[in-house]
N, C-alpha and C positions, 0 to 999 in steps of 0.2 A: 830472254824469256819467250816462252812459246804463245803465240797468239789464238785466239778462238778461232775455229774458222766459223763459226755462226754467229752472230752479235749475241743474239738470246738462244745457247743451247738447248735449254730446256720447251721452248718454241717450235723449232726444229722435231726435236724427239716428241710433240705430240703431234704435229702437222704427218709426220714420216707412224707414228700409229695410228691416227685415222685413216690414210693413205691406203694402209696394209687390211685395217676394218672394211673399208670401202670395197676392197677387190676381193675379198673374201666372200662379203653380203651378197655380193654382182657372180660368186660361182667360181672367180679369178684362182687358182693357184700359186699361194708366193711362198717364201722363200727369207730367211733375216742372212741378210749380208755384213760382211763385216762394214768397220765404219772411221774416221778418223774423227779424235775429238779437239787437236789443234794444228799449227801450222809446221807440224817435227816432222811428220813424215811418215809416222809411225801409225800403224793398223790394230785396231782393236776386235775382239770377237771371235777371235780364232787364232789358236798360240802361233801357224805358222803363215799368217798372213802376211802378205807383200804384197797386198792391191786388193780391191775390190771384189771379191770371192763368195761362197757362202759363211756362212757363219758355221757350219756344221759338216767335213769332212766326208758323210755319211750324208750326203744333200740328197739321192734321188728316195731315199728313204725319208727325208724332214719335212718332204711338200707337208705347207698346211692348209687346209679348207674348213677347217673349224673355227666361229668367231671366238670363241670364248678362250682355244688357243693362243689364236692370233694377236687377243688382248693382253693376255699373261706371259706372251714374249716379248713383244714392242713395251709390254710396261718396265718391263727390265733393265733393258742396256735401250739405246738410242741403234737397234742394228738399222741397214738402209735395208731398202726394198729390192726384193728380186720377183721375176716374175721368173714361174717356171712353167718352159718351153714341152712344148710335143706330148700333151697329154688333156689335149681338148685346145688350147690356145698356143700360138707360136708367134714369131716375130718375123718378119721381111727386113733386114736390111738396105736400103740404100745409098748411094755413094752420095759423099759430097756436090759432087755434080751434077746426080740426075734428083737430089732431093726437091727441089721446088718444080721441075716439069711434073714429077710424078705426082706431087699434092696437086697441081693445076687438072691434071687428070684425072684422078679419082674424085676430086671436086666435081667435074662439069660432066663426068659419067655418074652422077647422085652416089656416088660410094664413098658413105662417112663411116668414118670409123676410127681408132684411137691410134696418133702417130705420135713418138716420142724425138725430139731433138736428143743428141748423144754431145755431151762435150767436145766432142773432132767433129761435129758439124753434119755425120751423117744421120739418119734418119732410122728408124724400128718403126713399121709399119705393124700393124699389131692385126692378127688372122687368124680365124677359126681351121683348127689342124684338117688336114686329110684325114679322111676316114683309116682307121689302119685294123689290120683282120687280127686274130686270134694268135696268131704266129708271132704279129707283133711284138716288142716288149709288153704287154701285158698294159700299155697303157701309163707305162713308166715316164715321166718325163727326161730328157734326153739333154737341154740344155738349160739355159737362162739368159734374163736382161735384167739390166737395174731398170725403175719404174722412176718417175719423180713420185716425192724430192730429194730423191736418193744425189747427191753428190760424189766426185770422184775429185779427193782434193778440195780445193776452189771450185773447180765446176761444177753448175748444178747440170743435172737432166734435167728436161725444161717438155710439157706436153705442146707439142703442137697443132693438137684434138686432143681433146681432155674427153674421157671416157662419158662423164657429165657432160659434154656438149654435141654429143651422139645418143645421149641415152643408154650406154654401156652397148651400144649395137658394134658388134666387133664383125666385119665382112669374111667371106669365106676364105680360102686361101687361091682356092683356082679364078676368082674373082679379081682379085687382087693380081695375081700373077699375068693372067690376060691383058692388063691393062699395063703392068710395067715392058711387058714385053712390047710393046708400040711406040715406048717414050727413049725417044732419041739419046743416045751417051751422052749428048751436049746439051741437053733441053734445058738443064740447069743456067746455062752459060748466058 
């Protein structure tokens, strides 16, 4: 018999729609991901799902920024949270290694802003995109991250600056990049 992976699913599924209201309210661009509802293995919210994906094939077209959207898709299925990348907000990855030098840095350089733990241990530094010209894609977003309390599995994504304990202040990305570039491969160690 297949086990929950959440004690209280239906707990879950409102914590992960306020989640999605909240980044919405704050200007966020997300994204419903697919999601597992016990311990089989198995992906729901998109017929050909094998992991954590968008829920919609046609994703650079699904960005949502409308609450009232927002509300009428999370009210449906339990999907997780995706943030979608390179159209006003982007993510910084960090390694395993350099993730706690680099929060000791952007800490004691007063640069708060919303960093997410990833299940493998590295870090999404979360940055306001480069400016991009006309020629650009048009402002399309380009990529994505899962956000908590989006899970992968067992694992949750877990904030390590919660957007609330910044004030939804998200740092620039050349802000942000200045400082990783100073922090030792090993800083973490």
């Amino acid at each position: 018999m297949n086990r929950l992976l959440h004690p209280m699913p239906g707990l879950l599924w409102s914590e992960v729609r306020e989640a999605a209201l909240d980044c919405v309210r704050h200007g966020w661009p997300v994204l419903p991901g697919t999601y597992q509802l016990d311990d089989s293995g198995r992906w729901w919210g998109r017929r050909d799902a094998a992991g954590l994906l968008p829920a919609f094939p046609d994703w650079r077209d699904s960005v949502i920024t409308d609450v009232e959207r927002t509300d009428e898709i999370w009210s449906r299925r339990p999907y997780s949270l995706l943030l979608a990348c390179g159209s006003g907000l982007d993510a910084v990855e960090v390694s395993r290694e350099m993730s706690r030098g680099v929060a000791q840095r952007l800490d004691a350089a007063g640069i708060a802003g919303p960093r997410v733990l990833t299940p493998s241990f590295t870090t999404f530094v979360l940055v306001r995109s480069i400016e991009r010209t006309a020629a650009d894609e048009c402002g399309q977003p380009t990529s994505w991250i899962p956000l908590p309390p989006s899970t992968n599995g067992h694992r949750p994504y877990r904030w390590a600056s919660s957007p609330e304990s910044v004030d939804w202040h998200v740092p620039h990305m050349t802000t942000v990049t200045n400082i990783l570039r100073a922090v030792p491969a090993n800083a973490g160690a």
